[in-house]
C-alpha positions in Angstrom: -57.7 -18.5 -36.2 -61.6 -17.5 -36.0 -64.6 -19.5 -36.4 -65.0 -17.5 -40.0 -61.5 -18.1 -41.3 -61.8 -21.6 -40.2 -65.4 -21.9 -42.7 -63.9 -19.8 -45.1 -60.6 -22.0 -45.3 -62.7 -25.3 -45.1 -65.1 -23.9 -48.1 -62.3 -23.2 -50.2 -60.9 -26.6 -50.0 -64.1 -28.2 -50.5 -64.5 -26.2 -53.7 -60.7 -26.2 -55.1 -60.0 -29.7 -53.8 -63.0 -31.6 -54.4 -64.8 -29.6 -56.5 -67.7 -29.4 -54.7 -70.4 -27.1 -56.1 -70.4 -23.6 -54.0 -74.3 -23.7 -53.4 -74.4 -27.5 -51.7 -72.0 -26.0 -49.1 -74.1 -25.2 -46.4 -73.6 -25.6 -42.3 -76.3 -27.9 -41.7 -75.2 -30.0 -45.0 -74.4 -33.7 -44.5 -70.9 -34.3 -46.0 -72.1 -37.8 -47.3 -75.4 -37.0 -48.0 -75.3 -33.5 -48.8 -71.8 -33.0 -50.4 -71.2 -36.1 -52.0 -67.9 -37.1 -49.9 -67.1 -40.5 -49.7 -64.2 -42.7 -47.7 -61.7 -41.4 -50.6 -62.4 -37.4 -50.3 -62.2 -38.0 -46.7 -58.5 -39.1 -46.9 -58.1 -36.3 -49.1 -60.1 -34.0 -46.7 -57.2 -35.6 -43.9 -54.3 -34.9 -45.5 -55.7 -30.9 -46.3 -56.9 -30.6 -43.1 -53.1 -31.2 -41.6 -51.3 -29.3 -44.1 -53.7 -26.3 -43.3 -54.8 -26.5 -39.9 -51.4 -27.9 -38.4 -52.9 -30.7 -36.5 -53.1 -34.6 -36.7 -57.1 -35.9 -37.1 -57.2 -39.0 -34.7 -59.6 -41.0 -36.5 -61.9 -42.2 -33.4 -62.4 -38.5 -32.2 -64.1 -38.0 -36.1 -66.7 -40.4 -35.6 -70.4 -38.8 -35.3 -69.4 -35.6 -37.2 -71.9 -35.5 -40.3 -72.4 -32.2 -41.2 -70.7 -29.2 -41.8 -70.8 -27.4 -38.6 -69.8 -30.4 -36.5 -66.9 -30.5 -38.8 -65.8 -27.3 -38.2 -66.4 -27.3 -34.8 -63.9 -30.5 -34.3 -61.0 -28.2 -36.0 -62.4 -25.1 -34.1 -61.5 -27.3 -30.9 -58.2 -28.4 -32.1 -56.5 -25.2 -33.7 -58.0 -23.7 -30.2 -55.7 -26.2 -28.2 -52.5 -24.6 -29.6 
């Protein structure tokens, strides 16, 4: 999977899913801040992220990531590793 259908994929979810509004999606966006996601989207955004990516998210290895880009860099690295 490339970088682009790793964004694309995560933007869709964030739009169908959560309903977040297409123009707050951007890479530099901070998820809390930014997008509005709190600790309950982000069991949500757990549970999509497996069904669609294939991976578990070890909860320790999330902590840091705020915005966007990290984000998609942490499944970047993981959908890599297969």
């Amino acid at each position: 999977m490339t970088r682009v259908e790793i964004e694309n994929a995560v933007k869709e979810f964030l739009i169908e899913e959560l309903e977040i509004e297409e123009n707050k999606i951007i890479p530099e966006g901070n998820l809390k801040e930014d997008l509005g996601i709190d600790s309950l989207d982000f069991v949500d955004i757990v549970v999509i992220v497996e069904r669609k990516f294939g991976f578990k998210i070890n909860p320790e290895e999330m902590v840091g990531i705020t915005t966007l880009t990290q984000f998609c860099d942490y499944i970047e690295s993981k959908v890599g590793d297969k």
